[in-house]
C-alpha positions, 0 to 999 in steps of 0.5 A: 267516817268517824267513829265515836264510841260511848264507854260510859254505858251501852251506845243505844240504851233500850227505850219505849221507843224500841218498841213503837219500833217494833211495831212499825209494820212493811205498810207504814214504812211504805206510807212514810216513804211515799209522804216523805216523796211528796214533801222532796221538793221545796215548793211542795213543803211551802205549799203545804206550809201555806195551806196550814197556816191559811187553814182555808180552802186556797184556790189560785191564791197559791200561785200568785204567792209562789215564784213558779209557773201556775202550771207548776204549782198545779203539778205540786198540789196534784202530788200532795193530793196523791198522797193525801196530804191535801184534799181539792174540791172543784168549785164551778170553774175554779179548784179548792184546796186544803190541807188534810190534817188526819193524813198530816197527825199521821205523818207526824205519828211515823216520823215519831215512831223512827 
């Protein structure tokens, strides 16, 4: 591991930031680590990817556009919806999904306040 020292001034200058830090609570850390969970796997973070680029509700679409098993991919979406990343709908005999974008500001506003 190297080292690299900074002479020129204090190494981690405060900023607004330091407090945004301050207030990053037990429950938001747990938040962002579930999230960040979810989102561990490539074909989660390309799902996810598709549903907001698509900005509609996405049914068997999903696994015809990915290289995975049907069943596969309906594991991803039942960990993105866990955490709340995605909503589903069931529509007569086929499932609807779409991305929810407050849970997807709120990632956003955690990964920020690191």
């Amino acid at each position: 591991m190297t080292i690299h020292t900074n002479t020129d001034s204090a190494p981690c200058p405060p900023d607004a930031a330091v407090h945004t830090i301050a207030a990053f609570d037990e429950n938001a850390e747990h938040t962002l680590a579930s999230l960040a969970k979810a989102l561990g796997h490539p074909a989660r973070v390309r799902i996810l990817k598709m549903l907001v680029a698509d900005d509609t509700c996405i049914a068997g679409e999903l696994a015809d556009e990915l290289p995975l098993a049907a069943s596969t991919v309906s594991q991803h979406l039942k960990i993105l919806k866990e955490v709340g990343l995605i909503k589903g709908e069931v529509d007569g005999a086929r499932r609807c999904y779409c991305v929810d974008r407050s849970m997807l500001a709120h990632l956003k506003a955690l990964v920020e306040a690191l």
